[in-house]
N, C-alpha and C positions, 0 to 999 in steps of 0.2 A: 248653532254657532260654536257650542262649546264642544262637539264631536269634531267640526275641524280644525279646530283647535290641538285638541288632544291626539288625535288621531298621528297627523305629523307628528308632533313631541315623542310619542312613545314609538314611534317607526326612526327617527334620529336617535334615541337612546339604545335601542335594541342592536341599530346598524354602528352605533361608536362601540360600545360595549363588544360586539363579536370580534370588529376588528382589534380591539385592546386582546381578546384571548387569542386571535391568531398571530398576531405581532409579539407576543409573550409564551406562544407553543413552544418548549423546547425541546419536542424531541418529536419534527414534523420531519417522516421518516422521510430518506431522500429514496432514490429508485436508484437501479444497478443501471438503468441506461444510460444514464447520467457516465458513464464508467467506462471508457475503452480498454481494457485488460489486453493486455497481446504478450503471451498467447493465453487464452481465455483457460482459468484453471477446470479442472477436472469435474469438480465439487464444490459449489457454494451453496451454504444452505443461511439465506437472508433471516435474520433476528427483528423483532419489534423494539427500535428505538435508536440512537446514535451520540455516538459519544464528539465533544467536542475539544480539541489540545486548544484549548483557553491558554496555557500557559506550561513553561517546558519542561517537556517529559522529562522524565528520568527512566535513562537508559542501562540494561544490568546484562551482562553475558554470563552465564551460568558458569560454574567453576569447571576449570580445565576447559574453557573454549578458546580452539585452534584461531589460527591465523586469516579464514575465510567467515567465520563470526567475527572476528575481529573488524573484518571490511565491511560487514555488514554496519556492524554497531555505528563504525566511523562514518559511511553513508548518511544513518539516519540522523547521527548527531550535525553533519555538514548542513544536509534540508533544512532541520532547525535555527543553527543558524543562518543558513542564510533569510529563512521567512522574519528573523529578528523577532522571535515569540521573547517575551520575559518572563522570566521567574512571577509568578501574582501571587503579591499578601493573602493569606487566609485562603488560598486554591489548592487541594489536593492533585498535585501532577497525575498525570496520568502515568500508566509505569511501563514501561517496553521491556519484556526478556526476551533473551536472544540466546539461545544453544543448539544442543543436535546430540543423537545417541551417541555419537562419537564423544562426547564431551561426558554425560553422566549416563549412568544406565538406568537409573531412577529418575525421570521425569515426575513421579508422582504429584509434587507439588503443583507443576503446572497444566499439566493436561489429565484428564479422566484414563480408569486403567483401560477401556474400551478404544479410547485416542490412541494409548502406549502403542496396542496390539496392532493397529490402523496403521502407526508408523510406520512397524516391524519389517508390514507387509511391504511397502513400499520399497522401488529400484532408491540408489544413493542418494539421486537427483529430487527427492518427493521431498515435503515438506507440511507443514499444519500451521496455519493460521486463526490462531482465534481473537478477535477483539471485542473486548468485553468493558464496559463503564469505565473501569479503573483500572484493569490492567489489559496490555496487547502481546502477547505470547505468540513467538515464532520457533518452531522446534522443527527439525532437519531428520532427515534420515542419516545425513552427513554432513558435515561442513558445508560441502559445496548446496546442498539440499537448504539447509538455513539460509546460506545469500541471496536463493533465486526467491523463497519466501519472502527477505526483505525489498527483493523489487516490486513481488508485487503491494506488498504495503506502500514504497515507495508510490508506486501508482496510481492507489487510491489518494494519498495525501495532495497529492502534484493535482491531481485531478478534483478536489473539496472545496477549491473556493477558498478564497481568503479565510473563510473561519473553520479553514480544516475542521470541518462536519464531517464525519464518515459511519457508515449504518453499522449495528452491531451485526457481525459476520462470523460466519466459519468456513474454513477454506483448506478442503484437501486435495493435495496437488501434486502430480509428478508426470515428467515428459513422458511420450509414448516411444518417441523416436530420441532415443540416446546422444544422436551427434546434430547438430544445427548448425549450419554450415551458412554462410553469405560469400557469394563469387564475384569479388568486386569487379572481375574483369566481365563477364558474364553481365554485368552492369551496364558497362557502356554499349552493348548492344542492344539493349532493353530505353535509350535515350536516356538513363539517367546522368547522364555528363551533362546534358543542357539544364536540369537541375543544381545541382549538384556540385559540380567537375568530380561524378562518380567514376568509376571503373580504370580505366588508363591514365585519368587526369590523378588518381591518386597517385601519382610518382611524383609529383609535385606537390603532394600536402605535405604542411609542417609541421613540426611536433601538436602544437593546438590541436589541429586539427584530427591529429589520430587519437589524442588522448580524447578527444571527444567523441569520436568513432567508435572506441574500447568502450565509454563509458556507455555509449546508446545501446550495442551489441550485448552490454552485460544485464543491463536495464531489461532488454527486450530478451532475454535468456538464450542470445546466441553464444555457442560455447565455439565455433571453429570460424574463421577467415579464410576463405582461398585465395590466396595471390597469385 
């Protein structure tokens, strides 16, 4: 009598208890499938554990960064606010820098001298991504090279779920093919006007509309429009 007794008891305490440490895991690593990347970078090499923007970054452009770090910065500080993260008591932000060789020629503080060299090598367009606990470092080969960097961090963030969870990464990246071009018109014989009003119906979009077009196109690292 007293074995099934017991028995239950310590099979409901074992079974409350694991789910208490799974419900209290914080750093249950997520997977890259979870992740549509477009265009999928070059180089990622997945870290054990993940960091979570609890509360709002702080954003820093390294000194002397141009006018396309600038848009990057401005990007990420807009996602921010718009997810309405707060500032939290007693939270160490997580920290975002944002430059490119164009900006310092000493990266040393934020990448390894092995990364430096890894840039160097890289067309304008490349870029390095590391996110790491405390700090997420996006450095460029060029200006234009740091923006495409902040879309794809853009992507993972857009893509984490409410509690912007994203795995500690590293991500090196540069086009293969220099020009990326989309042919709106080349569109509407492909049916995307029934979607859409892609291709010839765009002679009818309104300013909305294309600013929003620009912004997809830049996100998704098309750099040319054919009209």
């Amino acid at each position: 009598m007293r074995t099934s007794v017991v028995g239950p008891s310590l099979f409901a305490f074992f079974v409350a208890h694991l789910a208490l440490a799974v419900a209290s895991a914080p750093d249950v690593q997520p997977s890259l499938r979870q992740y549509n990347l477009v265009p999928y970078p070059q180089k990622v090499t997945l870290q054990s554990g993940v960091v979570a923007v609890t509360s709002a970054p702080e954003i820093t452009l390294i000194p002397g960064a141009g006018a396309k770090e600038e848009l990057g910065r401005d990007q990420l500080q807009a996602f921010f606010d718009k997810m309405h993260i707060p500032r939290a008591q007693g939270v160490t932000p997580v920290h975002i820098v944002v430059g490119s060789l164009d900006d310092a020629r000493d990266l040393s503080p934020w990448l390894r001298s092995g990364e430096i060299n890894t840039l160097h090598g890289f067309n304008p367009q490349g870029y390095l991504l590391r996110i790491g606990r405390k700090e997420i470092a996006i450095m460029g080969r060029s200006g234009l090279g740091t923006l495409y960097g902040v879309q794809t961090l853009l992507q993972l963030l857009s893509q984490s779920g409410p509690q912007l969870r994203i795995p500690l990464l590293k991500i090196d990246d540069y086009p293969e093919v220099p020009n990326r071009y989309v042919d709106v018109t080349l569109a509407w014989y492909a049916h995307y006007p029934y979607i859409m009003n892609f291709g010839y119906g765009t002679q009818l979009w309104s300013e909305a509309q294309w600013r929003w077009f620009m912004d997809w196109c830049l996100n998704h690292k098309v750099n040319g429009i054919d009209l």
